[in-house]
NULUMVO-763074 format. One record per residue (C-alpha): residue number from 1; residue in three letters; x negated, z negated, y. Coordinates in steps of 0.05 Angstrom, whole numbers, plus 5000, padded with zeros to 4 digits. Layout:
<rs>
seq_type_east_up_north
NUM_Ala_X_Z_Y $
...
</rs>
This chain:
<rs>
seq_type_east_up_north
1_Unk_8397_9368_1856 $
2_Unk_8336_9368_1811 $
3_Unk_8292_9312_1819 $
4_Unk_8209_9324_1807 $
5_Unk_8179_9274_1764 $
6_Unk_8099_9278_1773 $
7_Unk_8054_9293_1708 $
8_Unk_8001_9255_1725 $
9_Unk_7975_9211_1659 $
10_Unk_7968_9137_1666 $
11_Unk_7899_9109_1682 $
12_Unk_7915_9047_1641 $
13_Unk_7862_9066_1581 $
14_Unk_7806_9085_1636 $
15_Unk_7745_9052_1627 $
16_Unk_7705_9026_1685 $
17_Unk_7636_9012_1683 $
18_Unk_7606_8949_1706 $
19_Unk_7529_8928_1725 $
20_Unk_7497_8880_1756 $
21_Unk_7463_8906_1808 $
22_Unk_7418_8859_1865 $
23_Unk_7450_8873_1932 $
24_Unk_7391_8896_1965 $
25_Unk_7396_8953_1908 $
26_Unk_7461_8966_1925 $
27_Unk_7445_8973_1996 $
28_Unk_7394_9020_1986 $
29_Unk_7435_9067_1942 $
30_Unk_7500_9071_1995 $
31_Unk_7442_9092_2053 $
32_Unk_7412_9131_2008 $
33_Unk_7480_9175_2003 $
34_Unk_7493_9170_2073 $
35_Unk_7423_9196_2089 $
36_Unk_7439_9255_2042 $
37_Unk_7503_9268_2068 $
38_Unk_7472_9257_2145 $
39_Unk_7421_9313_2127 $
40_Unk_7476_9360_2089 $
41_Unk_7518_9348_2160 $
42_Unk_7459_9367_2198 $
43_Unk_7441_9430_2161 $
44_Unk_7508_9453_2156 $
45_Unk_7510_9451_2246 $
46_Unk_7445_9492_2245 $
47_Unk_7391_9436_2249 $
48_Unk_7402_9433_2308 $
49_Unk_7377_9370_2337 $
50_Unk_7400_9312_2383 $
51_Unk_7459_9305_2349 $
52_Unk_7420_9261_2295 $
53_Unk_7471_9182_2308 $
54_Unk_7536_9230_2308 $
55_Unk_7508_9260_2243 $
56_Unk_7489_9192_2223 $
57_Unk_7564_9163_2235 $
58_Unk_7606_9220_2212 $
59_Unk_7564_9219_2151 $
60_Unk_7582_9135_2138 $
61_Unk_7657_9157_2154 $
62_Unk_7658_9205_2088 $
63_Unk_7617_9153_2041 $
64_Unk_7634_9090_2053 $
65_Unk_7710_9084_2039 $
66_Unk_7753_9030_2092 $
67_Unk_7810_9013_2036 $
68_Unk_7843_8958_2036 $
69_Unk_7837_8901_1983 $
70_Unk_7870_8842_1962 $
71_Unk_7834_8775_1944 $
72_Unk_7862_8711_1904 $
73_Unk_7818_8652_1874 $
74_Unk_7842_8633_1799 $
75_Unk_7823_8587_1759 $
76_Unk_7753_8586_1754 $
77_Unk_7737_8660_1782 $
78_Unk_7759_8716_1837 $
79_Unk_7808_8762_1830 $
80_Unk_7804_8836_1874 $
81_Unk_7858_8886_1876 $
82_Unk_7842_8948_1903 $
83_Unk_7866_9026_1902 $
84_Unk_7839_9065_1844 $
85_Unk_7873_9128_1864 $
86_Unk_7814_9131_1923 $
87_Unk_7772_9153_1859 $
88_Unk_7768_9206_1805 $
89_Unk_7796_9194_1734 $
90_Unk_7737_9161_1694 $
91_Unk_7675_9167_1750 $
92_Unk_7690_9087_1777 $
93_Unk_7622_9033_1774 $
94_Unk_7629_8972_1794 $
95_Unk_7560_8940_1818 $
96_Unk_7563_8862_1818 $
97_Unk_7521_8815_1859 $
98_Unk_7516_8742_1868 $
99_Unk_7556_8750_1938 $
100_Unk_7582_8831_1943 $
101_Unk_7617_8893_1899 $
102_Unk_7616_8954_1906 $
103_Unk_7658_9003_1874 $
104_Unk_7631_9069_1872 $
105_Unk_7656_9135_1846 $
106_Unk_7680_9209_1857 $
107_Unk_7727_9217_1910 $
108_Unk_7793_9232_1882 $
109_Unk_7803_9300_1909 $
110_Unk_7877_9293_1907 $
111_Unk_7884_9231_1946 $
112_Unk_7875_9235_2018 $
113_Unk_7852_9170_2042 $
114_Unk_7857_9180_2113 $
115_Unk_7870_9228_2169 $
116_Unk_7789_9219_2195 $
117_Unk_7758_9239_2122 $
118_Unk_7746_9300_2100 $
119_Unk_7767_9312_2031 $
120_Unk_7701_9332_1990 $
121_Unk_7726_9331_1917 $
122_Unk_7673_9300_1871 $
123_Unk_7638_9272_1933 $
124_Unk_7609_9205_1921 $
125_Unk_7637_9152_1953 $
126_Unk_7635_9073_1958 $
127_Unk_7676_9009_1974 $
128_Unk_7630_8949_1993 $
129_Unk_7665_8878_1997 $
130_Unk_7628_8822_2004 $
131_Unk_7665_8770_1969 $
132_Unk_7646_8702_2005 $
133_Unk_7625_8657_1946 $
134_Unk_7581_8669_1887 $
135_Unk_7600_8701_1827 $
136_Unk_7566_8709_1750 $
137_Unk_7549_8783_1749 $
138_Unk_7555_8772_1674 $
139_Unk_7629_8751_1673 $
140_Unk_7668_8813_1701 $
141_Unk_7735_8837_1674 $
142_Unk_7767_8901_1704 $
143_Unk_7829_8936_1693 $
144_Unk_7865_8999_1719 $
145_Unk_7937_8978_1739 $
146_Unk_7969_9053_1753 $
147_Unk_7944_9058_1820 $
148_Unk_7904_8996_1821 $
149_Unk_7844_8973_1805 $
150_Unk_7836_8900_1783 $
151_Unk_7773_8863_1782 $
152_Unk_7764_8789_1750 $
153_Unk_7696_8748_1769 $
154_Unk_7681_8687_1743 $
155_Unk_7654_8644_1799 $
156_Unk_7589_8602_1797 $
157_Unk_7607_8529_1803 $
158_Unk_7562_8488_1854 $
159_Unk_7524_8435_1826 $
160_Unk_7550_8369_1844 $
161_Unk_7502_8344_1899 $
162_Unk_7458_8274_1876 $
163_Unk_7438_8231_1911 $
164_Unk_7363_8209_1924 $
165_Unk_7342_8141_1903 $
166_Unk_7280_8122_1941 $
167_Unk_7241_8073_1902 $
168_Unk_7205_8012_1953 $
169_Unk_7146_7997_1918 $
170_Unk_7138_7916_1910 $
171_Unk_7083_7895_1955 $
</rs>
């Protein structure tokens, strides 16, 4: 019995790009996809209309990518593991926040990610996750694992509350 190795390169010396980018920004550019993708939807059924919210929805299903992710505090930062495999060789970004990610990229068009998407090779797609404490934008380390992606955030230590001394004037 012959046994099929895969051919696939390693994704160990991929770069990923990284950029601090506000999360209102970031907002803005995943509804700006989704409104394309809406419209593209929509023209492709005939412009017909009244279908406009099931347009809307099927169009969030293909962009914004459900994956799973796993999150660990260490020493002084955040580390995220997450699939890689979701995305084409050498098209991830990673847009930091004080509070959010998102991981944006082509859509790996020979990785099926679920049985709901559609597979749209080279179609842009995106992983929010808002991480629940602040991070330094500044201070992000990434690394493809074979199929994972690893993310390292340095976290932003709260200032150690003072108290108020009120002053009594003498009288």
């Amino acid at each position: 019995m012959l046994l099929q190795t895969s051919d696939r390169r390693s994704r160990t010396r991929e770069k990923v790009k990284v950029m601090a980018v506000d999360a209102s920004e970031q907002e803005r550019r995943v509804q700006a996809e989704i409104a394309r993708r809406a419209y593209e939807i929509s023209k492709n059924r005939g412009s017909s209309s009244g279908h406009e919210l099931e347009d809307w929805r099927q169009a969030e299903a293909e962009v914004i990518c459900q994956g799973c992710y796993a999150r660990m505090v260490v020493d002084a930062g955040l580390w995220i593991g997450t699939g890689a495999e979701t995305f084409e060789e050498g098209s991830i970004e990673i847009w930091v926040a004080s509070h959010r990610i998102t991981i944006c990229g082509k859509q790996n068009a020979e990785k099926k990610i679920s049985t709901q998407w559609s597979i749209r090779p080279g179609a842009i797609i995106f992983r929010v996750i808002h991480l629940g404490c602040e991070v330094n934008p500044s201070g992000v380390k990434t690394k493809i694992n074979g199929p994972s992606l690893e993310i390292l955030l340095r976290t932003v230590q709260a200032a150690p509350k003072t108290q108020l001394k009120s002053k009594v004037a003498a009288a």
